[in-house]
Residue frames relative to the residue before (quaternion, step in Angstrom):
aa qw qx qy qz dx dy dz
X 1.0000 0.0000 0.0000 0.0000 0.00 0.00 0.00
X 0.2051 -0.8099 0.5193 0.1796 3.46 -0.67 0.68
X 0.6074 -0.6926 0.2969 0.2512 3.03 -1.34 2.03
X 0.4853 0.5917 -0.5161 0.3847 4.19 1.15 0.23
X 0.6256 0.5343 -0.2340 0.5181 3.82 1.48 -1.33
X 0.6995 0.3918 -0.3493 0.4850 3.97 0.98 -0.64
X 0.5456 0.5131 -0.4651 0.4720 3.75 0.83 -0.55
X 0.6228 0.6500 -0.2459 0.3593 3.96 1.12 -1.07
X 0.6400 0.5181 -0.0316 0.5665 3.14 1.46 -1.06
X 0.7163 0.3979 -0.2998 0.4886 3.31 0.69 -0.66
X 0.6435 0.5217 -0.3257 0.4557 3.59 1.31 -0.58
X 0.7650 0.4125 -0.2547 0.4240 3.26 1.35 -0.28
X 0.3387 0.7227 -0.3081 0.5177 2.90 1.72 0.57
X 0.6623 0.5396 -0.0524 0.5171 3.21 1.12 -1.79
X 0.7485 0.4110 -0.2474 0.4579 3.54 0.83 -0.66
X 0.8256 0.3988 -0.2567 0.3056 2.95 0.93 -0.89
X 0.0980 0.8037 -0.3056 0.5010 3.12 2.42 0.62
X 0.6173 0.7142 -0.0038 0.3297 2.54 0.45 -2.09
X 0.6313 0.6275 -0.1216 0.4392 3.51 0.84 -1.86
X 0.7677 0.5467 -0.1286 0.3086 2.37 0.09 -2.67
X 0.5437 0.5429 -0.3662 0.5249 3.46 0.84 -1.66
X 0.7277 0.5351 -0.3519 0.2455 3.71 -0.35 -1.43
X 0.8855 0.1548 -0.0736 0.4320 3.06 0.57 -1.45
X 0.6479 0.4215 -0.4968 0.3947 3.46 0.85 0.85
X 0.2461 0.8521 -0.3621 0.2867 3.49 2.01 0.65
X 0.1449 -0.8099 0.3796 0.4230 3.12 1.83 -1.62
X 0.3889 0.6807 -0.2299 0.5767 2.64 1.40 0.89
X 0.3498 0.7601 -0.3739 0.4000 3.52 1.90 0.05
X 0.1813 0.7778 -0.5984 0.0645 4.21 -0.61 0.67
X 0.3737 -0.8147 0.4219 0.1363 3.27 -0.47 1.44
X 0.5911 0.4507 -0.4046 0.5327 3.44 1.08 0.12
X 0.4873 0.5689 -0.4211 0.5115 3.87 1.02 -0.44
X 0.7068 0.4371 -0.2620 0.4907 3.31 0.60 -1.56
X 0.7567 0.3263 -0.3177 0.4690 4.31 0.10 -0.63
X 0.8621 0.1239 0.0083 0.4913 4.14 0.70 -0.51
X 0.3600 0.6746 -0.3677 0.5292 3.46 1.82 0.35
X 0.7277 -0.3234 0.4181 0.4371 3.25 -1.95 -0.24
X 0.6415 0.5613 -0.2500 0.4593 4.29 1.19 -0.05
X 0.4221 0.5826 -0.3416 0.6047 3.30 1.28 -0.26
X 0.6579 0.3246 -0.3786 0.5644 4.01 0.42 -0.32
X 0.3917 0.7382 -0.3753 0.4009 3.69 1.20 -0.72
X 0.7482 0.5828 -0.0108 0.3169 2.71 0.39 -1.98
X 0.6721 0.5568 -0.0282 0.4873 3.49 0.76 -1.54
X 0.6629 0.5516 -0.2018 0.4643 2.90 0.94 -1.45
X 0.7615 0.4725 -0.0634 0.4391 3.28 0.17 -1.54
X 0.5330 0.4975 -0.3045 0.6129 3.81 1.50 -0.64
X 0.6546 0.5241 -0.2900 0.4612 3.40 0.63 -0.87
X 0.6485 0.4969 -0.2275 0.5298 3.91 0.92 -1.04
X 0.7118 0.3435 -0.3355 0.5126 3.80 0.57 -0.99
X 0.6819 0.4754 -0.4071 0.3786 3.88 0.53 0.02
X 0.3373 0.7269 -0.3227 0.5037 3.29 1.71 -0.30
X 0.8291 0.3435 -0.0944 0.4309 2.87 -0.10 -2.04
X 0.6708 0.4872 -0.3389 0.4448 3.93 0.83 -0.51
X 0.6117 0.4146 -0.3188 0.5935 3.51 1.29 -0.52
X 0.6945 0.3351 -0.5174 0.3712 3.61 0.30 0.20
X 0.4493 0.6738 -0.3284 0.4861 3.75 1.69 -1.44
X 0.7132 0.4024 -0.2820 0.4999 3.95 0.37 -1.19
X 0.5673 0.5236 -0.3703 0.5167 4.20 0.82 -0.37
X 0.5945 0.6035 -0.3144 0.4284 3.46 0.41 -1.57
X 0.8790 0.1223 -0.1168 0.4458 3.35 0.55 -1.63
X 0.5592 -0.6097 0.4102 0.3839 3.51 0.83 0.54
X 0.1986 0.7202 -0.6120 0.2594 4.01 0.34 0.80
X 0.7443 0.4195 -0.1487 0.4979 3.53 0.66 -1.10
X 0.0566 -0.7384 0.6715 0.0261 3.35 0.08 0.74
């Protein structure tokens, strides 16, 4: 695994931590979560799993 795809992974790890805390706080608000201070959350973390599928999809040669 290359150590750019594990730093990737670990941040999504961290976030979704992150989450877990949030939404078992009771303190969960689905409008916070779609156009709130989570919505970057969001993005963010979309942004990290395409990363990590465009390297994962190299690794194994899918993409020719």
């Amino acid at each position: 695994m290359s150590d750019r795809k594990q730093e990737l992974i670990n941040e999504m790890l961290e976030m979704q931590r992150k989450f877990i805390a949030y939404e078992h706080s009771g303190e969960f608000n689905a409008e916070e979560y779609y156009v709130g201070e989570w919505k970057e959350y969001r993005e963010r973390y979309t942004e990290l799993a395409a990363e990590v599928r465009e390297i994962a999809s190299k690794e194994a040669n899918f993409w020719k």
